[in-house]
N, C-alpha and C positions, 0 to 999 in steps of 0.2 A: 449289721456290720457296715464301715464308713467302703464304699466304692473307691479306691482309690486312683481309678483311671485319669489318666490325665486331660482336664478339659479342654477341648480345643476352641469351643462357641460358645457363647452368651446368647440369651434371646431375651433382645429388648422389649418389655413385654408395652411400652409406648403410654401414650395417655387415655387410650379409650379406643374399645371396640365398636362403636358406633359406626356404620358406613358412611352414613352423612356427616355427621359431625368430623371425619376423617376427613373428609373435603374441605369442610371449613376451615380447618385446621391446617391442610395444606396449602390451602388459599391464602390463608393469612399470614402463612408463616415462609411461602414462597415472596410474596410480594414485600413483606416487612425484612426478607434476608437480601430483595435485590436493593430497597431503600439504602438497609444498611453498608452494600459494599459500593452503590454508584456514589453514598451521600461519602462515606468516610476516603474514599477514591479522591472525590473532586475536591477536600481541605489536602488530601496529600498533595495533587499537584499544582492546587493555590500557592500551596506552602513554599514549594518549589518552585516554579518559575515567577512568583510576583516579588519584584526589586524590595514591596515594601513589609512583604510579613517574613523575613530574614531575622525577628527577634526571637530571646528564650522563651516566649513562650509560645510564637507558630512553632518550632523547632520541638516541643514537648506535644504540642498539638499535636504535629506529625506524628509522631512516634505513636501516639494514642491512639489514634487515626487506625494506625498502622496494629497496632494491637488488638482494637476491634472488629477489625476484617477478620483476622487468624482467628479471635477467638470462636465468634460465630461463625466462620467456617470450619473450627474443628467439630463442632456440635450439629449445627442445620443442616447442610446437605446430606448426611446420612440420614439423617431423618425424614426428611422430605425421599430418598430413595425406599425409605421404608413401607411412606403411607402408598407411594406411588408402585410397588410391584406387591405391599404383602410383606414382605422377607423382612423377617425379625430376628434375624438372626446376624452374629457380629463372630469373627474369629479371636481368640485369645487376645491375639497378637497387636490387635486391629482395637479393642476394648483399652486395650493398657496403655495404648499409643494415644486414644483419644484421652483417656483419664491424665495422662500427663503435659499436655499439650494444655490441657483446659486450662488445668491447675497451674501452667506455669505462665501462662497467660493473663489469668484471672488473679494470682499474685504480683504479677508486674505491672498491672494493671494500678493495683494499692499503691506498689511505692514511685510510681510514676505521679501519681494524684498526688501523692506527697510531695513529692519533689516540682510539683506544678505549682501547688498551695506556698512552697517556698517563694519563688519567682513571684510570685502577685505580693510576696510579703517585701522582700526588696524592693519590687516595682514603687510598692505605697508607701512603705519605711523609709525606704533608703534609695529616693528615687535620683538623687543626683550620681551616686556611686552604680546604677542599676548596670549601664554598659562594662562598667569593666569586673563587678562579682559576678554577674552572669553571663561571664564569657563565652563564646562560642566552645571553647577547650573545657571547660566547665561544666556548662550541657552536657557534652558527650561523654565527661565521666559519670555524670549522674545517672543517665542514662542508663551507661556500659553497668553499673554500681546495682540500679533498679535489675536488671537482668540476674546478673552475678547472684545477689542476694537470694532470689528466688528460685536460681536453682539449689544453692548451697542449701536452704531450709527445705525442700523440696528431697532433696535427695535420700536422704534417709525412711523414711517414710515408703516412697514407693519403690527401693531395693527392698523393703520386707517385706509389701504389698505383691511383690513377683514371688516371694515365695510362700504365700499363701495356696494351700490346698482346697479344693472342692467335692462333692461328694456328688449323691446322685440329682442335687439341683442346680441347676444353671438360668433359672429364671432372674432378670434381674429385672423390676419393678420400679421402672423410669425409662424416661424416652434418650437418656445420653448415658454414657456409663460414669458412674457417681463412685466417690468411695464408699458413702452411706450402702446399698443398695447392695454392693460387694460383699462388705461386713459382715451383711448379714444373711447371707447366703453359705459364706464359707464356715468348712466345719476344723480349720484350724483354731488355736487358740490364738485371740485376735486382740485381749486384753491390751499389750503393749502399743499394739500397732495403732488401736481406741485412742490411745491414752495419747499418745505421738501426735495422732491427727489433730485432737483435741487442745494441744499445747501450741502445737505450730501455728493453728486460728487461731487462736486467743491471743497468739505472740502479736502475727500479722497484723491483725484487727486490734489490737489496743493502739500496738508501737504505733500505726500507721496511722488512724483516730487521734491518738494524742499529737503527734505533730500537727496536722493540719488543725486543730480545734488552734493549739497555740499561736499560727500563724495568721488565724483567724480573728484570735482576741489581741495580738497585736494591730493588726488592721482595721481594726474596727476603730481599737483607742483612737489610733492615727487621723482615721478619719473626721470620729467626731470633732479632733482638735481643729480641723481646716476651718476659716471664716468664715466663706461663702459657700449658698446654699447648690452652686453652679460645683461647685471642686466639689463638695463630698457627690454628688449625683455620678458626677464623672468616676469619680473615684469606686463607688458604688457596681456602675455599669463594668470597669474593666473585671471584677471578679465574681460578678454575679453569673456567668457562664459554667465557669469553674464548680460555684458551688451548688448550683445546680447538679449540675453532673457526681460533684461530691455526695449530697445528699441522696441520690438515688442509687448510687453505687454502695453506700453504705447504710442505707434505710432498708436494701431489699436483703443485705447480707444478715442486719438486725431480727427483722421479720422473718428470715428463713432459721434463724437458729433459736428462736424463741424459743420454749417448749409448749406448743399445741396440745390437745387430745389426742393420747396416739392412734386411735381411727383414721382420725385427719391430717395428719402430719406426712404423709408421702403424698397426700392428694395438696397441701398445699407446699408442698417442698419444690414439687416437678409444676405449680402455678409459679412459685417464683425463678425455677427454673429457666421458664419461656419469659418471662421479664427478662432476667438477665442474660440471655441468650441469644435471646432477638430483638424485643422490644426495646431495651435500653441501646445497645449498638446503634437501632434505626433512628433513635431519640438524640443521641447527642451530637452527629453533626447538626440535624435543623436548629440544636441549642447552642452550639457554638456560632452557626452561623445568621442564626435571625438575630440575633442580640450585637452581634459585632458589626462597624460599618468599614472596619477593612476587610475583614471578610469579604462581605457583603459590594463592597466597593472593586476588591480583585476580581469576584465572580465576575461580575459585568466588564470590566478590562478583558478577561479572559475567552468571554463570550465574543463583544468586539471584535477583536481577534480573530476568532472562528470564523467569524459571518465575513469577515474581512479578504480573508485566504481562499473562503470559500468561491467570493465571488473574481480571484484574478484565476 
């Protein structure tokens, strides 16, 4: 007979009972969570106090910036408090809050890259009109719109995910709380809610894939069209940052939904989990900024700076 008590805790059951490997693992994933908030920190206030990255796209940089911090802080510090006391244990309340936060995160993450993949398409297309379609007014609706979007598709989904029931197992089998992981724990009928999640990814991940692919083969055209082998390099460098980041944002989403063996398939789900969680976060400021020389050029104004103040 189904227990129907109502659960109040989840236990994270994490990646491995190993003691040492739990250190490595903390090791790694402390020092790749500090990379990622001091690296995506210092583009936010490049972004912001240098006179020369006030374009649409430090302006979307920011915001991404700004996305990556939240996202891997809704995920790594709990975990890292995990391997550091033991306590695998999460409250309802605390699990549902993480689960939606990720996901709203990790969706506006999508149509930000989208709406980034735009900007580099103007930029190359349509670079004499670039100032005034990508207005600063403009930005922020895209922005305000990437947000919007992702709660709206969002919503549905995790109003019915809250009323799902559980039984006498509360283990969930990942180190963050997933909806995969949920599913399959609870002893509601889950069919619709499958089926939902299922549509919403697919929606996300095509819509959002099709657009940058297209902004991309327009780009590309454009490029090849320029005479000199100096213009297309140029032209090259300003969104090779971009697609970089593209590429792995959407390489690891490909790779994770593949279908594997299913022996292997949570043991590589929660691998690419710690990719996109930490790994990538700590990865794309140094991608933004070793490729870029205004980046690259504010750091050092900003450092200046520093050493400057320091020493009156």
């Amino acid at each position: 007979m189904r227990n129907h008590t109502a659960t109040t805790t989840f236990i994270l059951w994490g990646l491995t009972d190993d003691p040492q490997m739990q250190i490595l693992i903390f090791i790694f994933l402390f020092i790749s969570y500090l990379l990622s908030v001091v690296g995506n920190l210092t583009i936010i206030i490049l972004t912001l106090v240098d006179p020369y990255l006030k374009t649409a796209m430090y302006f979307f940089l920011q915001n991404f910036s700004f996305l990556e911090i939240t996202f891997t802080s809704a995920c790594i510090p709990r975990f890292l408090y995990s391997l550091t006391t033991g306590d695998k244990t999460i409250t309802y309340s605390g699990c549902m809050c993480q689960l939606f936060l990720t996901d709203v995160f990790a969706v506006t993450e999508f149509f930000l890259l989208t709406a980034m993949s735009y900007d580099r398409y103007v930029a190359i297309c349509k670079p004499l009109h670039y100032m005034t379609i990508m207005s600063h007014e403009v930005c922020k609706r895209l922005v305000f719109c990437c947000w919007m979007i992702s709660l709206l598709i969002l919503l549905p989904p995790i109003s019915l995910g809250l009323k799902l029931e559980f039984c006498d197992n509360n283990v969930l089998d990942h180190f963050v709380c997933d909806a995969n992981p949920i599913l399959k724990i609870s002893c509601s009928d889950t069919w619709l809610l499958e089926n939902m999640v299922i549509v919403c990814s697919v929606l996300i991940f095509v819509v959002t894939l099709l657009c940058v692919v297209l902004s991309y083969m327009f780009i590309m055209r454009t490029i090849l069209r320029f005479p000199s082998a100096q213009q297309k390099m140029k032209a090259f460098s300003t969104c090779s940052s971009h697609f970089i980041v593209v590429s792995i944002s959407y390489g690891s989403c490909i790779f994770m939904y593949t279908k594997p063996l299913s022996e292997d398939e949570l043991t590589i789900n929660k691998g690419v989990g710690i990719l996109v969680t930490s790994v990538s976060p700590m990865l794309n400021p140094f991608i933004y900024t070793l490729r870029n020389q205004q980046v690259k050029q504010a750091f050092n104004n900003l450092v200046k700076r520093i050493v400057l103040l320091s020493k009156k």
